[in-house]
N, C-alpha and C positions, 0 to 999 in steps of 0.2 A: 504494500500500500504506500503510498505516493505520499510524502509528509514537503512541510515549508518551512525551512529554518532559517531566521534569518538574526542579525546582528544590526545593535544600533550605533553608530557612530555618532557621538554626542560633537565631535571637534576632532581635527587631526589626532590619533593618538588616543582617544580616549571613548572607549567603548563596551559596552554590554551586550554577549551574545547567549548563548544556549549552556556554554557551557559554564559562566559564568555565576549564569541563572539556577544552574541545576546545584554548585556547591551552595552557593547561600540556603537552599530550599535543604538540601543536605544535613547545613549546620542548626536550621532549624529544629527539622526532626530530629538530629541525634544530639543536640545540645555540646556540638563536640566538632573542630576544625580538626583530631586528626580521625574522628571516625569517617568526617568527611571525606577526606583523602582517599583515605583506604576504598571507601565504596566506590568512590570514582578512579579507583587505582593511579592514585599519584602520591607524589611524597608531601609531605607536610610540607616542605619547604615552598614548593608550589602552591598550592593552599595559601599559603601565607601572602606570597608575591601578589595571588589574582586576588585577594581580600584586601592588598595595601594599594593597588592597582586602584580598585574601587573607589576605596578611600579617596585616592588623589582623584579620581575624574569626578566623583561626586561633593570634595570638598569638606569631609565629613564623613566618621568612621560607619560605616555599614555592618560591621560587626563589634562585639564586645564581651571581650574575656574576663575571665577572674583565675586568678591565679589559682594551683591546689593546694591542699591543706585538710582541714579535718571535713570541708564540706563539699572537696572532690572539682571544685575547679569548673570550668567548659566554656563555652561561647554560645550566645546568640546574637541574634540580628536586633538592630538597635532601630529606632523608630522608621528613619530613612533609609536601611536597608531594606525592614517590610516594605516602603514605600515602593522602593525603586524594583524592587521581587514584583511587587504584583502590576507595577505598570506597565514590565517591561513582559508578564504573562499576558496582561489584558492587548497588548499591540500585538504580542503573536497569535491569540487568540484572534484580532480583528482581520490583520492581515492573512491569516488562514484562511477568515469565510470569504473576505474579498476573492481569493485567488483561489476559491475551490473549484469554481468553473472553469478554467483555464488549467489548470491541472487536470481534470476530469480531460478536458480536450487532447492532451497529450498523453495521457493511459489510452484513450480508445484510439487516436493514430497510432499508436504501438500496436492494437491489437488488430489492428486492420492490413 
């Protein structure tokens, strides 16, 4: 099945695409940048880079740690990171319905 990925370029350099989208959504559910990782099989250090990345193009931390200790530590996403999560689902969501028909056009000249 035929899918639509696509990346926002906010300014030369500084962008949010799928994959980007998938760690933060990652470090939500597991409250954890390296269980993040792990799922999306990269190293933490990675992790980190596209999280400080973030940071810089949005001007403001998208994620936020606590260090561990007796209450175990982890990360989530800070107000603007949900922010920037869901607007940047709701555009792939939009521009999926826009371009279903035109996808749809290019599965059935394949099957033709």
């Amino acid at each position: 099945m035929p899918t639509l990925s696509i990346r926002v370029d906010l300014r030369p350099g500084a962008s949010i695409g799928p994959g980007k989208a998938r760690l933060l959504e990652l470090i939500a559910e597991t409250g954890s940048i390296s269980a993040a990782a792990r799922a999306m099989e990269m190293s933490y250090r990675r992790a980190w880079l596209l999280i400080d990345d973030l940071k810089a193009v949005f001007g403001e931390a998208v994620v936020e740690t606590a260090a561990g200790g007796a209450k175990g530590g982890g990360a989530h996403l800070t107000r603007r990171g949900r922010t920037v999560l869901d607007a940047f689902r709701r555009v792939e969501r939009a521009a999926a319905k826009a371009a279903a028909r035109e996808i749809a056009r290019m599965t059935l000249a394949d099957a033709a």
